[in-house]
N, C-alpha and C positions, 0 to 999 in steps of 0.2 A: 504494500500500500504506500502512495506515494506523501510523501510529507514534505513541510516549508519551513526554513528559516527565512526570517525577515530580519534585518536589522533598522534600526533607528535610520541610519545613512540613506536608506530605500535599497540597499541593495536584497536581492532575494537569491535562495540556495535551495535544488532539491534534492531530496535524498529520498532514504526509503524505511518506515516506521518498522524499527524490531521489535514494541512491547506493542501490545495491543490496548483496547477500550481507552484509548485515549477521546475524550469524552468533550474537552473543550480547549482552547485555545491555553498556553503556557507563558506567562511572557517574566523576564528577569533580567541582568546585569549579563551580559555574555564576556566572559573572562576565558583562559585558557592555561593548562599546566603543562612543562615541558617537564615529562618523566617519561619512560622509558615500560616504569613499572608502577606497582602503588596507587594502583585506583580504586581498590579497598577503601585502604584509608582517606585518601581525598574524597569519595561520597562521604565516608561519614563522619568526616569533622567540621563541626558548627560554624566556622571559618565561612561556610561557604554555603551559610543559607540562603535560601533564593537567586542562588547563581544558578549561570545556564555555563557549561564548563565543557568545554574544547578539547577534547585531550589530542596533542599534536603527532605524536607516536601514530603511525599508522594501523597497526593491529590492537586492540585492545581486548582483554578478558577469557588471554588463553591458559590461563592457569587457574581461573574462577574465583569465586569465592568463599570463604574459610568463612570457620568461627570463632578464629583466634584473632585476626586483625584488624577487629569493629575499634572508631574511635572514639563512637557514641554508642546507643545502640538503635541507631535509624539513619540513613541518609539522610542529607539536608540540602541535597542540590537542588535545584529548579527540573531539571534537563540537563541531559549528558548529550554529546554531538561529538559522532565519532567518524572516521574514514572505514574502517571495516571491525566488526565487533565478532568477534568469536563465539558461538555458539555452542562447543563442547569446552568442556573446561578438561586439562590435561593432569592436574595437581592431586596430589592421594588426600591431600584433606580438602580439597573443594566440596563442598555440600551445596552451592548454589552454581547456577551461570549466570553470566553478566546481566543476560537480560530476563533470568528467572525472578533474580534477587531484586532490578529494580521495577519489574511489573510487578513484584509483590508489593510492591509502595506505589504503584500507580506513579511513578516516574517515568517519563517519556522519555526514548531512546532512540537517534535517528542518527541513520548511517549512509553509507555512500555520498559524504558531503564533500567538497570539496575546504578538506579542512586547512590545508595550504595558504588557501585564498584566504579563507577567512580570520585565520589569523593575522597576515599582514593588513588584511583591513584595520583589524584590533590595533596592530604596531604603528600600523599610521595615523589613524584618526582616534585610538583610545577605546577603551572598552566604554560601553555603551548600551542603552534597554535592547531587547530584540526578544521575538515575539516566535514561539514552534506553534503550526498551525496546520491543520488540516488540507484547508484547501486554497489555492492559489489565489495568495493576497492581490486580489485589483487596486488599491491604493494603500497609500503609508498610515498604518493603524495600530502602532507600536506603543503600548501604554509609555508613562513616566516612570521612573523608578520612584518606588514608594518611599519616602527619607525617616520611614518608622524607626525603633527602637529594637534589632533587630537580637540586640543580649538577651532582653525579655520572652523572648522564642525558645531560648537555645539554655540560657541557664536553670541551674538545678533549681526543685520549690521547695529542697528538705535539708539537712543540716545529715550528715555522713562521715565518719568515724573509720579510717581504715589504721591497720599496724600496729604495731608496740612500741614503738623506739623511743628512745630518750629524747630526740630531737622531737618536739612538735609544729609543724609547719599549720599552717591554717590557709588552705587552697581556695581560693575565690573566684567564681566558675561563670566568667564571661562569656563561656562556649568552650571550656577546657577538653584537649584531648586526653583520651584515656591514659596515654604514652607518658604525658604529662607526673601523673599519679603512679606511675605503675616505677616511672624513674626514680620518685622519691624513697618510693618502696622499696625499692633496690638496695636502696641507700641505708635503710633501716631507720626511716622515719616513722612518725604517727603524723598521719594526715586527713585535718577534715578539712571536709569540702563543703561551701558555705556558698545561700546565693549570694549572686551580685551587687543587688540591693541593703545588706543587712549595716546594720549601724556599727560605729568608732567603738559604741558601748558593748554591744553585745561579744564583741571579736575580741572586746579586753578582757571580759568576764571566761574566757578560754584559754587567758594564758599561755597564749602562742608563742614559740622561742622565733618565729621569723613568717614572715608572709611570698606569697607566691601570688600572684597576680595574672589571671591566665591567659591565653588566647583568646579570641572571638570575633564576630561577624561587625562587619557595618563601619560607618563614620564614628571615631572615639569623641566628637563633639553632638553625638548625641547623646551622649553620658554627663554632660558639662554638669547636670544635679547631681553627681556623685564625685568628681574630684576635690569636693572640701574633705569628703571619708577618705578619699585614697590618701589626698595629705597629710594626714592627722596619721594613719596608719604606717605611711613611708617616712614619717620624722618620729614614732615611738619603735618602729621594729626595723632588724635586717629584713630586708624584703629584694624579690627577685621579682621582674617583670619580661614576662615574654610577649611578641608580639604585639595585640591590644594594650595590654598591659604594661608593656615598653612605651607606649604613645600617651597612656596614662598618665604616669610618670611625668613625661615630660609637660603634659597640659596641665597637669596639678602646680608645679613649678614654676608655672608664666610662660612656659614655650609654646609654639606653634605647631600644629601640622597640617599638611597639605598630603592633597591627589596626586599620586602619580597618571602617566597617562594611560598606561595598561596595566599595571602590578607588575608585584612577583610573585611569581608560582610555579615551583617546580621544584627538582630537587637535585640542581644541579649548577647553586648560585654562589660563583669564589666570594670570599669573606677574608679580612683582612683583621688580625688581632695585634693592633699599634704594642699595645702592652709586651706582649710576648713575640712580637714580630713571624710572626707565622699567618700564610694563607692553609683554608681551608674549602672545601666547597660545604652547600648550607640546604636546608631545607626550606621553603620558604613559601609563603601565603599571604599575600597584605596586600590591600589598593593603594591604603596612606604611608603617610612617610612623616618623621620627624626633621621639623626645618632647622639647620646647624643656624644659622643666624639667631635664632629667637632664642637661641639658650646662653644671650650673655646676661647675665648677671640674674642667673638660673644656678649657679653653683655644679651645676651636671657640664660635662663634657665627650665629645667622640671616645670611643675604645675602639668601636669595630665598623667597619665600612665596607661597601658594596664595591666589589671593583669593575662592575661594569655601570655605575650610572656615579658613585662615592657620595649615595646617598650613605646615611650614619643607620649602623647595623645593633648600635649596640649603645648605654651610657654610663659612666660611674658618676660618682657626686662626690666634691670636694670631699668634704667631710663626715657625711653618714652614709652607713652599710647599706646601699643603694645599688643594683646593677640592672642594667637590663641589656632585651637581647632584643629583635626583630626578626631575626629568623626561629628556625625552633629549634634546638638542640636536644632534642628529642627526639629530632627525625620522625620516621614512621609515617610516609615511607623517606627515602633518602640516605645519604650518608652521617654516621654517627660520628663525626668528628667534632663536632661543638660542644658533646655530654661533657666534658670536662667544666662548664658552665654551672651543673648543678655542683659538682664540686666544689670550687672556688664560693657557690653559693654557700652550700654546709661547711665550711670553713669556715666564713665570716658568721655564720651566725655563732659556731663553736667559740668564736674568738670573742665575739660580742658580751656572748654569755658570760666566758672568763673576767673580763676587764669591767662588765656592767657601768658600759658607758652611758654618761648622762645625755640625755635627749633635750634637743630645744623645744 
């Protein structure tokens, strides 16, 4: 059966629908991830709700999908737009196919696009609304992107308890991936998971030894009624900020951020660590970006950077146990060469604990 992308631009693409009952018209942000693998994990992290996602890989979903590599436990893409999607899975733990698993969520799957194209559209004019539709759009009828509150979707509505360890981290769950928690755990933390939402008060009455600040979906200025908490929280605790929560950070502070014109997404993004003078490649998922200008007399400063665009990857702060990253050092999917991150993070809070430094 024959299906339609439309983009905002007017241009149109067809391809051919792999899930069925597709029932009405889909429209959302069309982004795109350059991996190779790990489309698992890219459906189901919160990062990427209501996108419509590109994957540029020409073959997709020949290994299937498991039930060990959920980052949530549901997809949260829009629409997947693929060049040719595989239909047997080849992998001994696959328990789904690509397109078993996203008809069972009534996610639309369409393939033979010419996904080429459509990407360099994305690279030249920016990712943008665009509309999967059944039948051959006669004029440009591409909603707006909707500028909701897109954490409120994706974060937890319950208060969660994992581990034993001496170290208590208190996870705050903008749209965190599981990988996120699963690395603390590693670590031999105790880690709850708190929503988005909850008060300076209540997150003191748990006696957290250091805060985590997660991933998540959307513009981080549509959180602007919550970075009086994040500040309050990031000048009493060591705290680590990934992604969203990197951009956090920096808006709680007085910085700025801005749109890039496509993102990053993929997992295959060199990273540069000033600190330790080493590149690495990264994983990575973001529209926005923190603007280096806006962080003077912000006390935070560059660590890590993009080397292909030297947008700022990462921030420390003058003087308190402050770090953040923009990529994920959790991988999943990707290269694990960033984990050393959470390290450096239970360190400082190790160290913090010792010295029981006084807070402003």
């Amino acid at each position: 059966m024959k299906g339609y992308l439309q983009l905002e631009s007017g241009d149109i693409y067809e391809g051919n629908w792999l899930t069925n009952h597709i029932l009405e018209d889909v429209s959302g942000e069309i982004v795109f991830f350059t991996g190779m693998t790990g489309y698992q994990e890219v459906l189901t992290d919160p990062s990427y709700k209501d996108q419509i996602i590109v994957f540029t890989y020409p073959l997709i979903g020949n290994y299937g999908i498991n039930e060990e590599d959920f980052e949530s436990n549901r997809p949260h893409v829009a629409g997947v737009i693929v060049y040719e999607a595989n239909e047997e899975a080849s992998h001994y733990q696959a328990q789904y196919t690509l397109k078993q698993y996203l008809q069972k969520w009534n996610i639309p799957l369409l393939s033979h696009i010419d996904t080429r194209s459509v990407v360099k559209k994305i690279r030249n004019s920016g990712s943008m609304p665009a509309l999967l539709t059944k039948s051959y759009p006669k004029e440009i009828n591409v909603p707006k992107l909707c500028e909701d509150n897109k954490v409120s979707k994706v974060s937890t509505s319950q208060f969660e308890t994992f581990g034993a360890g001496s170290i208590h981290i208190v996870l705050i769950d903008y749209g965190k991936k599981e990988s996120i928690l699963s690395s603390l755990l590693e670590r031999n933390c105790k880690v709850t998971v708190i929503p988005y939402h909850t008060s300076f008060q209540m997150i003191r009455k748990m006696n957290p030894n250091g805060i985590l600040l997660s991933n998540g979906p959307g513009n981080p200025k549509n959180l602007q009624s919550h970075l009086p908490t994040v500040k309050e929280l990031i000048t009493h605790y060591p705290t680590l900020g990934i992604c969203l929560g990197h951009q956090l950070v920096a808006l709680s502070l007085g910085g700025n951020t801005k749109k890039l014109l496509f993102g990053h997404r993929g997992a295959n993004h060199p990273v540069k660590d000033e600190k330790n003078n080493i590149v690495f490649m990264s994983s990575q998922n973001h529209s926005f970006y923190v603007d280096k200008d806006s962080l003077i007399g912000t006390n935070l400063k560059g660590r890590f950077y993009n080397l292909h665009d030297q947008s700022i990857e990462g921030l420390v702060h003058d003087y308190l146990p402050i770090q953040t990253v923009q990529f994920h050092p959790e991988a999943n999917p990707g290269p694990a060469e960033g984990a050393y991150v959470f390290d450096e993070f239970l360190n400082m809070v190790k160290e913090n604990n010792r010295s029981n430094v006084a807070y402003a």
